[in-house]
C-alpha positions, 0 to 999 in steps of 0.5 A, a space after each residue: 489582417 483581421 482574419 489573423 488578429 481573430 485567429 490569434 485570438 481563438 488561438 489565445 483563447 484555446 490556450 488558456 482554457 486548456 490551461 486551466 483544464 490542464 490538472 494541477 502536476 504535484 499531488 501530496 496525500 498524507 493520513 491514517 489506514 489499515 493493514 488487513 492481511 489476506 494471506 496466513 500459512 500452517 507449519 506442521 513441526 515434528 518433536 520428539 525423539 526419533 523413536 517417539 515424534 509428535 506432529 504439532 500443528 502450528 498456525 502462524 498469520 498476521 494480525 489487523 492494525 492501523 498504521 500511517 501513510 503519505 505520498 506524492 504524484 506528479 502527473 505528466 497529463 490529465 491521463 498518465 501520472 508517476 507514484 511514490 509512497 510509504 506507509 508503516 503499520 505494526 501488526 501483531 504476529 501470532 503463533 497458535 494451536 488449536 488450544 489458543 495463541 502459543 505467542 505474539 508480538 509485534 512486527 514492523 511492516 514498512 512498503 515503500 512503492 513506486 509506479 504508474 498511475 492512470 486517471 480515468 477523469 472526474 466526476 464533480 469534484 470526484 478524481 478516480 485513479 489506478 496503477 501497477 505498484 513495484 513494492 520494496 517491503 522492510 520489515 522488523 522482526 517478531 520477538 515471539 520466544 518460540 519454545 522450538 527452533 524456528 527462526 522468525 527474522 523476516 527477509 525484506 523483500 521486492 515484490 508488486 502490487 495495485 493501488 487505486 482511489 479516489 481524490 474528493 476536492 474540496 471546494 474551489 482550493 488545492 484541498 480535498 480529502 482521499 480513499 486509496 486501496 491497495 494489494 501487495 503480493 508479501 510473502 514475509 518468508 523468514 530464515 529457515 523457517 515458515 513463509 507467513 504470505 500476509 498478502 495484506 490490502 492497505 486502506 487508507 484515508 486522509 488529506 490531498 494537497 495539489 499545486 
């Protein structure tokens, strides 16, 4: 019988240290990052007559900006948890020679994401993490006038990327603050006309909040 109280006391006692061990399931991480493209494409045009064309080389790409980002995790362990997340920059799109910018105008960059997120433990208060992303990118278009016929309506698209970062805590409550990165493979292909591939890394930095 004694054997039995102080094996359910161990028992008891392992299972409340696990308890506590165990890591808040819900995280929410919520602020402001950049939108830095990586990826540009050069078109060349033919004007003219068919008796006098003229190669114009135009170059078209993504401009850097900031832009906001929130999303949530529930964790299913101390390893393995879900993602979900959005953000929404507004980066300028240029089209320019060799002489300068031809036209420019902002243009709306929307990912929403979802996949797998694998924790590789904590150091301190410091929580580090990375996954696979699947990737739905909408997109509003550019009004950039163009003096030729090209067609800047970017398709939306789905697509993959990778996200990783690290979760500082903040003292000994549910607050603590956050660095994310993350790729994604955007091709921003429009109708008939150039695919503008910005492929951008997004940085991002803000506030946590796990319960």
């Amino acid at each position: 019988m004694k054997k039995l109280l102080v094996g359910l006391c161990v028992g008891l006692s392992s299972l409340a240290a696990l308890a506590q061990a165990t890591p808040a399931q819900h995280t929410v991480r919520f602020g402001g990052g950049f939108f830095l493209p990586t990826g540009d494409v050069d078109i060349s045009i033919r004007t003219g007559d068919d008796d006098d064309l003229v190669d114009v080389s135009n170059r078209n790409e993504f401009k850097s900006t900031f832009g906001v980002a929130a999303g949530y995790e529930y964790r299913f362990n101390d390893l393995v948890g879900i993602d979900v997340g959005a953000r929404y920059y507004r980066p300028e799109v240029e089209r320019s020679r060799r002489t300068g910018s031809l036209a420019e105008d902002k243009a709306g960059f929307l990912p929403i994401t979802a996949g797998a997120m694998f924790h590789f433990g904590e150091v301190g208060r410091f929580s580090f993490y990375a996954g696979p992303q699947l990737v739905w990118v909408l997109y509003t278009d550019p009004d950039l006038d163009p003096d030729i016929d090209i067609d800047y309506s970017f398709d939306d698209e789905i697509t993959w990327g990778v996200k990783g970062g690290v979760d500082y805590q903040v003292g000994n409550g549910p607050w603590g603050v956050s660095a994310v990165l993350e790729y994604i493979d955007a091709a921003a292909e429009t109708k008939g006309g150039p695919k503008l591939r910005p492929n951008p890394l997004l940085v991002s930095f803000g506030a946590v909040y796990r319960f």
